[in-house]
C-alpha positions, -999 to +999 in steps of 0.1 A: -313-480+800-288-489+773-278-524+768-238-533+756-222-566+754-234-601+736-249-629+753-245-669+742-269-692+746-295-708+726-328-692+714-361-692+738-342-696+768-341-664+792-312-649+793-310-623+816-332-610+843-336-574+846-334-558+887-363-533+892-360-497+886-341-511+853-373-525+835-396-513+808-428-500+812-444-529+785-431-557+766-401-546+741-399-571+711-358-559+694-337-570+661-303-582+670-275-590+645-261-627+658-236-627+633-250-657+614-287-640+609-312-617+621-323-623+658-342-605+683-348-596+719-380-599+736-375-578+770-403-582+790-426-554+814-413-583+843-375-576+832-370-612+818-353-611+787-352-637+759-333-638+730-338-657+697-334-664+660-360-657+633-352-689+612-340-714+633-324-724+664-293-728+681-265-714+699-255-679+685-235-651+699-262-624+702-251-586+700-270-560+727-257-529+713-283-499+709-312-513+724-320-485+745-354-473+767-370-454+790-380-479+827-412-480+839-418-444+855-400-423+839 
């Protein structure tokens, strides 16, 4: 699976549910650049994603480009 796009939102809220046959086989913890600071991605094995900043809180625009992996099975 390759992610594209940005999401916005605030930090620790999920974003995104993942459908299954697109999930990963364990917990992914990514960087993301949010334009205003390092964030991350936490994807997890369930397909829920949340995405976050390592300093502080907020809404931020958060870029999915590149994160990329194999789904459960494969």
């Amino acid at each position: 699976v390759h992610l594209q796009g940005s999401i916005v939102g605030n930090s620790s809220l999920i974003a995104f549910v993942l459908p299954e046959g697109f999930r990963p086989p364990g917990d992914i913890f990514a960087s993301l650049p949010t334009g205003t600071g390092p964030g991350f991605l936490e994807l997890l094995a369930d397909g829920s994603a949340r995405v976050g900043l390592y300093a502080s809180s907020g809404e931020r625009t958060y870029g999915l480009d590149g994160v990329t992996f194999r789904v459960a099975r494969c």
